[in-house]
C-alpha positions in Angstrom: 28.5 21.3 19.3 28.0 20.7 15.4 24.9 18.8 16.0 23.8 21.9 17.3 24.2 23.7 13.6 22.6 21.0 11.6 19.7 20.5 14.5 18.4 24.3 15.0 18.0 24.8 11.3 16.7 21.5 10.5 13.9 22.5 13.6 13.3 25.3 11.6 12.3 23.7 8.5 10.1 21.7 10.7 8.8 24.5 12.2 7.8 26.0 9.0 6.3 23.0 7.7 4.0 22.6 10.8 2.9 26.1 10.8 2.1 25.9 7.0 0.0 22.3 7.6 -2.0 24.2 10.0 -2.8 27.2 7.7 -3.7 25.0 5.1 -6.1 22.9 7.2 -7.7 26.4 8.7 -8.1 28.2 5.4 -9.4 25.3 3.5 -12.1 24.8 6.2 -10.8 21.4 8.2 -11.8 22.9 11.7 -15.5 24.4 10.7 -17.9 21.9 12.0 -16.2 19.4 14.4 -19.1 18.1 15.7 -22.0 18.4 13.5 -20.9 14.8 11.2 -20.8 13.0 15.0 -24.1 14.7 15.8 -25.8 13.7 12.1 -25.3 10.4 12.2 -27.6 10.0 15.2 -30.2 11.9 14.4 -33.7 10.7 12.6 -34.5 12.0 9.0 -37.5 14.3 9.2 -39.5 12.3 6.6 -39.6 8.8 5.8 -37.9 7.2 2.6 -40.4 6.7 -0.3 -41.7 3.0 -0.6 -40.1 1.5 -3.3 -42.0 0.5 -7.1 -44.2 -2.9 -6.5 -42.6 -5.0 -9.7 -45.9 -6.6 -10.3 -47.9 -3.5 -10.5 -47.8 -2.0 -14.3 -46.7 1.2 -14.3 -48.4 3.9 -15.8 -45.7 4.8 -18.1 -45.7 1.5 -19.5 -48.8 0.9 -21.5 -48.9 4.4 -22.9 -46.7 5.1 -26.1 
Protein backbone atom coordinates (compact mmCIF):
# COMPACT_ATOMS: atom_id res chain seq x y z
CA UNK A 1 0.00 0.00 0.00
CA UNK A 2 3.04 2.68 0.11
CA UNK A 3 3.93 1.95 -3.39
CA UNK A 4 0.75 3.19 -3.98
CA UNK A 5 1.79 6.89 -2.58
CA UNK A 6 5.03 7.18 -4.26
CA UNK A 7 3.52 5.60 -7.68
CA UNK A 8 0.26 7.88 -8.28
CA UNK A 9 2.27 11.01 -7.81
CA UNK A 10 5.29 9.97 -9.59
CA UNK A 11 2.34 9.07 -12.64
CA UNK A 12 1.53 12.43 -12.32
CA UNK A 13 4.75 14.04 -13.00
CA UNK A 14 4.79 11.82 -15.93
CA UNK A 15 1.61 12.80 -16.87
CA UNK A 16 2.50 16.33 -16.94
CA UNK A 17 5.63 15.92 -18.70
CA UNK A 18 3.80 13.99 -21.59
CA UNK A 19 1.09 16.49 -21.93
CA UNK A 20 3.70 19.33 -21.99
CA UNK A 21 5.96 17.32 -24.85
CA UNK A 22 2.97 17.31 -26.86
CA UNK A 23 2.13 20.98 -26.52
CA UNK A 24 5.41 21.85 -27.40
CA UNK A 25 5.68 19.69 -30.47
CA UNK A 26 1.94 21.16 -31.62
CA UNK A 27 2.72 24.85 -31.01
CA UNK A 28 6.16 24.82 -32.41
CA UNK A 29 4.71 23.28 -35.63
CA UNK A 30 6.01 19.38 -35.49
CA UNK A 31 2.54 17.97 -36.87
CA UNK A 32 1.98 20.63 -39.93
CA UNK A 33 3.03 18.87 -42.96
CA UNK A 34 3.43 15.09 -42.33
CA UNK A 35 3.49 14.15 -45.63
CA UNK A 36 4.59 16.76 -47.95
CA UNK A 37 8.80 15.96 -47.11
CA UNK A 38 7.72 12.04 -48.17
CA UNK A 39 5.83 13.40 -51.16
CA UNK A 40 8.98 15.98 -52.26
CA UNK A 41 11.40 13.80 -52.44
CA UNK A 42 9.71 12.00 -55.28
CA UNK A 43 8.75 14.45 -57.22
CA UNK A 44 10.73 16.00 -60.48
CA UNK A 45 11.96 19.68 -60.28
CA UNK A 46 9.97 21.82 -62.78
CA UNK A 47 13.17 23.02 -64.61
CA UNK A 48 16.35 21.52 -65.26
CA UNK A 49 19.67 22.46 -63.25
CA UNK A 50 21.83 24.97 -65.24
CA UNK A 51 24.82 23.32 -67.15
CA UNK A 52 27.77 23.94 -65.40
CA UNK A 53 30.94 26.68 -66.60
CA UNK A 54 33.04 24.73 -69.55
CA UNK A 55 36.79 25.41 -67.80
CA UNK A 56 38.31 25.75 -71.23
CA UNK A 57 36.05 28.39 -72.43
CA UNK A 58 37.33 32.02 -71.24
CA UNK A 59 34.92 33.73 -69.57
CA UNK A 60 33.78 36.98 -70.37
CA UNK A 61 34.69 38.42 -67.17
CA UNK A 62 38.06 37.40 -67.49
CA UNK A 63 39.71 39.42 -70.22
CA UNK A 64 37.94 42.60 -69.31
CA UNK A 65 39.52 44.83 -66.44
Amino acid sequence: MEAVYLLIPLALVLLALIVWALLWAVRSGQFDDLEGPAHRILMDEDEPPEPLPDPKQPSEKRGQS
